[in-house]
N, C-alpha and C positions, 0 to 999 in steps of 0.2 A: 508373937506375931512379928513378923520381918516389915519394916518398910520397905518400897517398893526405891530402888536403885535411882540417884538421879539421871536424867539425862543429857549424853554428852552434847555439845556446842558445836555446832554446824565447822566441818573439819578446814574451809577455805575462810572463816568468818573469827569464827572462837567467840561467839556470842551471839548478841543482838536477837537474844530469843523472843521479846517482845512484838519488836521492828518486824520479824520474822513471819509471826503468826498472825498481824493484822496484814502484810502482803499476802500470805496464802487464804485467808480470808479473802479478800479480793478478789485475788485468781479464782476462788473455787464459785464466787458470782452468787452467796448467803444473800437471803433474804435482807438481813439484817446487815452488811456492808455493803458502804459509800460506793461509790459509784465513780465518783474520782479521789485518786489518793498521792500528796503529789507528799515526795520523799525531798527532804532539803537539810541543811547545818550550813554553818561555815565552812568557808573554802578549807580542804584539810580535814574535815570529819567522817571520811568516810564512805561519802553517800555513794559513789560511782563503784567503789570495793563489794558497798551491801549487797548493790541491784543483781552487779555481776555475781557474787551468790547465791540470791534468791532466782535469779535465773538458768543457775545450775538445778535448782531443783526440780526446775519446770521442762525441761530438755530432756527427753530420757535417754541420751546418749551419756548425760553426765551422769543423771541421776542412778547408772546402773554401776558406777565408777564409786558411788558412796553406801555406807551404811548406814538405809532406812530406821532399820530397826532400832539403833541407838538413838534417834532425835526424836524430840517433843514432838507427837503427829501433828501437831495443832500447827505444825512450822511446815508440817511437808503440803505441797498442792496434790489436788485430785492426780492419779495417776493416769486417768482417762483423757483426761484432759491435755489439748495439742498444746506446745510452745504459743506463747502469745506473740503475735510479732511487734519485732524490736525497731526503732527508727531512732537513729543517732542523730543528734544535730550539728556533732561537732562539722564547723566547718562549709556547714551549709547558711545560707539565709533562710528566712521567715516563708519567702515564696516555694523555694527550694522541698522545701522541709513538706510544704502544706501539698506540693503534688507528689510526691513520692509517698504518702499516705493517702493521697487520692488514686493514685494506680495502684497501690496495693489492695486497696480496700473494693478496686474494680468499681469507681464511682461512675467513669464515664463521662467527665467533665470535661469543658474545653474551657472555659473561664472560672477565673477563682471562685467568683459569683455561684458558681452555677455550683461548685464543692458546698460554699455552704449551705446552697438550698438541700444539695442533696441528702448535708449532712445531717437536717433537722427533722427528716422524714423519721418516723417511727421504723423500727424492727422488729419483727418477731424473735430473735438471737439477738441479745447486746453481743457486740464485737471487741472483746480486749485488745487495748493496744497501749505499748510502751513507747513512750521516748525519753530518753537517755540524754546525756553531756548539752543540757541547754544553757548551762554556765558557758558553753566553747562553741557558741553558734556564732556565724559567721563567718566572713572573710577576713573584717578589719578588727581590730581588739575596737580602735576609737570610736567605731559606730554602733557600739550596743543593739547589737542586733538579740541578745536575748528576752530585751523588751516588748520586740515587734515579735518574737516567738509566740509567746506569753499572751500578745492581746492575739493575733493573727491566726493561730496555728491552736494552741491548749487553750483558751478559751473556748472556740466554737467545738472543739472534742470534748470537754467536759461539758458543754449545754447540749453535745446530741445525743438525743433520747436510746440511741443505736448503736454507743459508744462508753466503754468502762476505761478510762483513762487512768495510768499508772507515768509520772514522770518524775524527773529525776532535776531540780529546778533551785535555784538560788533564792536564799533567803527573800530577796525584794519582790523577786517574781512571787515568790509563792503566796507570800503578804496579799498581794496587787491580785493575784485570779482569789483569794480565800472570801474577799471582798467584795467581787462579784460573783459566788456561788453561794446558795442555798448551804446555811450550814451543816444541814444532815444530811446533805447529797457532796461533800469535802472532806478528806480525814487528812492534815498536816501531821505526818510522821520528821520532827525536828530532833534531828540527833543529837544535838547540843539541849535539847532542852527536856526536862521529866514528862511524860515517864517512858522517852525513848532512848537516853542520854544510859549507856553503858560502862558505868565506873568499870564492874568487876574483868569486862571485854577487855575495857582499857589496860588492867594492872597486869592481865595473862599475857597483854602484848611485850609490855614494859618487863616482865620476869624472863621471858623468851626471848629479850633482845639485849636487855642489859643486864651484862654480869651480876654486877653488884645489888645483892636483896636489897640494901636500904636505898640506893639513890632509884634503883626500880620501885618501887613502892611509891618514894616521893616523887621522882618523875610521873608517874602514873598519878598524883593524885591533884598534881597540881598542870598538867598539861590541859590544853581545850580542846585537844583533840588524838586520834592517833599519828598524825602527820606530826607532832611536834614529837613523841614517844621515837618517831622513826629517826626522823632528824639527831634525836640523842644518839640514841645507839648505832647511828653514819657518827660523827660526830667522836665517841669512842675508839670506834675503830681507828678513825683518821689520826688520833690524837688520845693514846691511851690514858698518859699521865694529865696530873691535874683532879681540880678537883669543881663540882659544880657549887654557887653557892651564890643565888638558892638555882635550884629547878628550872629551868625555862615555862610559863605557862603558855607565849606566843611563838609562831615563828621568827618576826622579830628578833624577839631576846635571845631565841638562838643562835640566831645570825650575831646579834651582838655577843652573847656568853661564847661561842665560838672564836669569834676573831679576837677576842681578851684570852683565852687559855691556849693562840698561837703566839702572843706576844703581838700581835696587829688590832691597827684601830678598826673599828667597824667599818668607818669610811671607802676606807681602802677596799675590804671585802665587796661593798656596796657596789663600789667603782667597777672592780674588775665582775662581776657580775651580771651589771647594766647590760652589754650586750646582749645575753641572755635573755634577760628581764624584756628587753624591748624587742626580740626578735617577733615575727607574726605570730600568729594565733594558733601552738603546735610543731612551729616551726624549728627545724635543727640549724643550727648555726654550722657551717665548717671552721675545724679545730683552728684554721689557718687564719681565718677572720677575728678569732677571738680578741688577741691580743691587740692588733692594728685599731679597732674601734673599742676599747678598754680605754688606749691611748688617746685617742679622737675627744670620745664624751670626756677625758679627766683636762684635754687641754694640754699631757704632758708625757712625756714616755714613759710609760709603764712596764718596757719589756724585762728589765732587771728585777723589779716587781714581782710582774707574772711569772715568769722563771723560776721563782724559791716560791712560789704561792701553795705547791700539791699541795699540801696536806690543810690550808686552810681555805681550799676552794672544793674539796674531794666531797666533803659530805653533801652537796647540793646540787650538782648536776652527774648526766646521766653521760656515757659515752658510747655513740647510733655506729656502730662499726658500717664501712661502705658498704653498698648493695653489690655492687659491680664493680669489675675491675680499672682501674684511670680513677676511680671516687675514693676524695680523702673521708677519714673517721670525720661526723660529726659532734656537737654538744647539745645536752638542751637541758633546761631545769630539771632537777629529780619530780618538782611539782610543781601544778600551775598556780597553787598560792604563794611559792616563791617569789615567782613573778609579781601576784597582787602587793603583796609585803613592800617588797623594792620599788614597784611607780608610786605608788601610793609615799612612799619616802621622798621619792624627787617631788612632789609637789606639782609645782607652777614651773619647774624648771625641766617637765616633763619635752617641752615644747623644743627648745633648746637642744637637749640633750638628742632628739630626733634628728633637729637640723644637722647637729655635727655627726651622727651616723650617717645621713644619706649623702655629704659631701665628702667624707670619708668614700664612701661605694662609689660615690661617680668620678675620684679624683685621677683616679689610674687608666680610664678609658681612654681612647685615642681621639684627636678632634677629626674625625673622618664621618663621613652619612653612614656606613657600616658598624661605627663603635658598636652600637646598644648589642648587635651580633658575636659581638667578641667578651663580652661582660658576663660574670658570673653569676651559674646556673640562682646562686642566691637572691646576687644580687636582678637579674631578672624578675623571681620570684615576688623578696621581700622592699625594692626598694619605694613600692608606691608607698604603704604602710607608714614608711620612714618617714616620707617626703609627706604624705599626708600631714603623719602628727606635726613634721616641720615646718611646714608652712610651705612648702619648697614644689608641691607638686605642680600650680598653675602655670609656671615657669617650663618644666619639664614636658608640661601637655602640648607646647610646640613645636619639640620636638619630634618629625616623623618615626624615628627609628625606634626611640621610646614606645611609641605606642604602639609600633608592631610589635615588641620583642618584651614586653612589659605582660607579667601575668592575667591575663583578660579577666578575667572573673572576678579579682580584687581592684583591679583597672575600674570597671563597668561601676564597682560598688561605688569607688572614691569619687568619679567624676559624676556619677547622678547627686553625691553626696552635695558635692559645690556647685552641681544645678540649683538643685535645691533651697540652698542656705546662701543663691545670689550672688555665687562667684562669679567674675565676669570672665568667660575662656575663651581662650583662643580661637578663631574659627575652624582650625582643623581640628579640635578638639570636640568641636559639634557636633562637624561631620562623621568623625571618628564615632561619637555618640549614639547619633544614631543608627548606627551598625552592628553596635556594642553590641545589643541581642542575638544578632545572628551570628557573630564571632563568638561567644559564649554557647552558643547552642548546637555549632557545630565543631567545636574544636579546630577551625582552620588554623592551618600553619601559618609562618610568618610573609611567604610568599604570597598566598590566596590573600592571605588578609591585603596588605600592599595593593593588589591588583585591584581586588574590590573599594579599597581607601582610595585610589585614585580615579576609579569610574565614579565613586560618590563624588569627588575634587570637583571634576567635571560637570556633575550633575549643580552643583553649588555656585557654579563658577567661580571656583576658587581655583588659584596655580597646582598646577600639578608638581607636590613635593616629590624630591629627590632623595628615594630611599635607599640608596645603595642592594638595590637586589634588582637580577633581571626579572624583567615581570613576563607573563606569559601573553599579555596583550598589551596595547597602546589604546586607550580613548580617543577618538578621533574628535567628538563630539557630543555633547549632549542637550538637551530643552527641553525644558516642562511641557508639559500636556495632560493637564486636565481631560481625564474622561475616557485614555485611549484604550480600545478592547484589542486591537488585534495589532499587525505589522505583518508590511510584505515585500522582498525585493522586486524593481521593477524597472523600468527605462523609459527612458523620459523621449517624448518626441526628438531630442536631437541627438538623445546615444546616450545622456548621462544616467550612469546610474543611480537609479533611486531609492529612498523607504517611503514607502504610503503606510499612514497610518489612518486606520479607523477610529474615529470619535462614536463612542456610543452614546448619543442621544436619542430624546424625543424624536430627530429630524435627523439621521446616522448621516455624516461629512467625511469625506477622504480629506487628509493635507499629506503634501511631499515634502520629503527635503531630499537634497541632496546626499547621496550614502556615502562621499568622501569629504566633504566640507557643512555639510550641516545645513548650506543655506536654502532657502525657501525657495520651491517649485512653483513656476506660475504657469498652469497649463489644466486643459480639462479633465477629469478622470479618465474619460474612454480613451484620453490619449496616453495613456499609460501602458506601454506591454508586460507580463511573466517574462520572465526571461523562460527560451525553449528546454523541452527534454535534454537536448544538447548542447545549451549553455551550462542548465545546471550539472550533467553527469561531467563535466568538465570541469567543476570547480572543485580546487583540491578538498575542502573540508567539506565535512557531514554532521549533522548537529542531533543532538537528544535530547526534548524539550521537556522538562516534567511539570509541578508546579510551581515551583520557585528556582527552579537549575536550567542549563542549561551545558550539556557535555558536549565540547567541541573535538571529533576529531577529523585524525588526515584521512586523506583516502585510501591506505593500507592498514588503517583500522588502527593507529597507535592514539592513546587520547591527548591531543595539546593542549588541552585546559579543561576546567571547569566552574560557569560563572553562579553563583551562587546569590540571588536575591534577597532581601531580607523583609519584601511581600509577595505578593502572588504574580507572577509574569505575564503577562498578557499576550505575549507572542515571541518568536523568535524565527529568524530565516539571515539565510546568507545571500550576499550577490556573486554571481559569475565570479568575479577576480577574489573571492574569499574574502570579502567581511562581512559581518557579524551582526547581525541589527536586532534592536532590544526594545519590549515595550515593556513599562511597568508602570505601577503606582503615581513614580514621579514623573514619569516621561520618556523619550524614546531616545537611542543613543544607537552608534556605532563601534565598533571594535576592529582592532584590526591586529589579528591574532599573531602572535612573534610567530609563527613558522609561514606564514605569508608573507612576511614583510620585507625581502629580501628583495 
């Protein structure tokens, strides 16, 4: 009698048959499996490598690229069965996250509220759904947004009765929902821990990567994970001679057993890495910045240094060749435990080392209302992050040009951050605030924004800052008004032109102002005229009113702007001589459009 042949290891994986077979379990939606199964280890063990294989198996565009026939069936999912969809977190927020699974799932929500009601309803179909990289959620590294994931977002998918959750989640998180879930409705697949923890995975990786049988073997047996197994044989390559002794079991000790078999202290390595280490959340560094702010956090010139460093900087970061042409090669960590390894080393001195990065990026701008326009595409990007951890950002939020040319989305995150936690800011920084949504939501440029930053100015009575960009209108005016439904141009008994605006009450009141100076009409409704068919086809602009916009253009049909609300507009019309009159939320206001101002 023959025994029956083993079978081989998932060909993208080389193991993890375990791990494998309670995920297709899962998938295939058994009687007998949980209902949520959240996949975690330490940074560096794999987990984001396993998913993306087991989700090779569930795709049959992959699945027809592999051979079935040699794997444990118990690993492979229903063949019938669709792709589950995948929602990534890297990169997104808690809120981000929870509606982009609310329109996938076709909930039909308009308030978060209303997601989770919907989501508690019973189904006739449980709904599979994955999500991925919730160690890399967010914008900012320092706001721990994988927390608010975790309560926010996977918890209420793991309590809806209509929902089989698979994610992919950090040791703490996975702690923190195991705690509040039913534990036969939970399965914690921990790759660092038995019985998901894959020595044999581990030593096939370690024989395939490192030459040498015996230090493979040892490497493999004493690594925590495969990220440290990879790191060797980087490591090897960079640096053939030498000998290890013992093993690395952390990344750490690699980094230190590394910088001792190039003749360098670890320090050193540490240092010239920090930029890396502190760049944002995924972010690539350009090759050019590297060294300037290596310099910065050490306090001391480091370019002689970095210069003879290849080969003890090679095994740890990656090199993002440019997309397009004018873009230099970027760097980034080979991994993002790298990253954790190195702050987690600065300590307390994390805070510090930020401030000299972001003084470092702003030191080269010019003192002009334009700089922030001329500063790199990086530094636009990553410098809130910096200034965040540095303490440096409150300073910065008074700055106009900053905040137009400043990343909005990690902008938005940091300054609700120190609403929050009692910062006290700026008052164009409020303003800017509360806008913050609607610049986020619609990706305005740096001009729109400006425009609309300075009709808010207006609206706040604050000065209207000086942002070095031609803006496409002038604020003539603004005032509150409570209650206003409509607005209309109009002319006043003695010729001046007017806005009437409608108050929707109990008891509905007309009030005027003036449509070039703002001041108060005193006169009686009926003595208010329209201006005629032929005032208005006279006036050079034409306007397009939607719910929240407003498209102004010329009278040969070119569009000269478009004002963008960040609530529901209540009205809009032009006077004879071309401006602009607005009603909303906060009040009624004029404009007076750069191609009439002449």
């Amino acid at each position: 009698m023959t025994s029956q042949p083993a079978h081989q290891p998932h060909p993208y994986l080389g193991g993890r048959t375990d791990v494998l077979r309670a995920l297709a379990a899962w998938r295939s939606g058994a009687a007998d499996a949980p209902g949520t199964v959240l996949l975690t280890g330490r940074p560096g063990s794999g987990r984001s490598h396993l998913l993306t294989g087991f989700l090779m198996l569930c795709d049959p565009e992959h699945r027809a690229r592999i051979d079935l026939t040699v794997l444990d069936p118990a690993t492979v999912p229903p063949a019938e069965l669709p792709p589950p969809p995948v929602f990534g977190a890297a990169g997104l927020t808690a809120a981000q996250l929870l509606w982009l699974v609310a329109d996938e799932l076709g909930l039909g929500a308009t308030r978060s509220q209303d997601v989770y009601t919907l989501l508690a309803h019973p189904q006739e179909q449980p709904v599979p759904v994955v999500v991925a990289d919730v160690d890399r959620a967010g914008v900012l590294r320092s706001l721990d947004e994988r927390a608010r994931v975790a309560a926010e977002v996977l918890l209420p998918l793991a309590q809806a009765p209509g929902i089989r959750l698979l994610a992919d989640v950090p040791q703490e998180q996975a702690r923190w929902l195991a705690e509040r879930l039913s534990p036969g409705d939970v399965l914690i697949l921990d790759l660092d821990q038995e019985p998901w923890a894959d020595p044999a995975a581990l030593l096939l990786q370690a024989r395939a990567t490192v030459e040498n049988p015996g230090l493979a073997a040892e490497t493999a047996r004493r690594a925590d994970g495969p990220l440290v197994v990879q790191l060797v044989a980087r490591s090897l390559l960079a640096v053939p001679e030498g000998v290890w002794e013992p093993a690395p079991t952390t990344v750490g000790e690699i980094l230190d057993l590394h910088a001792e078999r190039c003749g360098a202290d670890e320090l050193t390595l540490r240092r010239l890495l920090a930029p890396l280490a502190l760049a944002g959340e995924g972010a690539e560094l350009p090759f050019s910045l590297w060294e300037p702010l290596a310099s910065a956090i050490a306090g001391r010139d480091l370019s002689r240094t970095f210069a003879r460093a290849q080969h003890l900087l090679t095994p740890f970061f990656d090199v993002v060749e440019p997309g397009g042409s004018g873009e230099e090669p970027a760097v980034r960590l080979a991994h993002p435990a790298i990253a954790d390894e190195l702050r987690e080393r600065f300590g307390g001195a994390v805070r510090e080392t930020q401030r000299r990065i972001a003084t470092a990026l702003t030191a080269g701008l010019p003192a002009a209302p334009d700089r922030w326009a001329a500063a790199s595409p990086y530094t636009r990007a990553q410098l809130v992050g910096h200034a965040l951890e540095g303490g440096l950002l409150p300073e910065l939020l008074a700055e106009p040009g900053f905040l137009l040319h400043a990343g909005q989305v990690p902008l938005r995150a940091a300054v609700e951050h120190l609403a929050a936690t009692g910062t006290d800011l700026p008052a164009l920084a409020r303003t800017w605030l509360r806008l913050a949504p609607l610049f986020t939501r619609t990706e305005a440029d740096p001009v729109l924004r400006a425009a609309l930053l300075e009709h808010a100015c207006h609206q706040d009575a604050l000065p209207a800052p000086e942002f070095g960009i031609d803006l496409p209108w002038q604020t003539l005016w603004a005032h509150p008004l409570p209650g206003v439904g409509s607005v209309a141009a109009a002319v006043a008994p003695d010729g001046t032109p007017a806005l009437v605006a409608r108050i929707q009450e109990e008891d509905p009141r007309l009030v005027a102002y003036d449509a070039r100076t703002g001041a108060l009409l005193e006169a009686e409704a009926a003595e208010f005229l329209r201006p005629s068919q032929e005032q208005r086809a006279a006036c050079p602009l034409r306007l397009s009113v939607g719910g929240d916009y407003v498209r102004i253009w010329e009278a040969d049909g070119r569009q000269a702007a478009v004002f963008v609300s960040p609530g529901p507009l209540g009205g809009a019309d032009t006077t004879p001589d071309g401006l602009v009159l607005l009603a909303d939320s906060h009040g009624v206001s004029a404009l007076r459009p750069t191609v009439t101002a002449a």
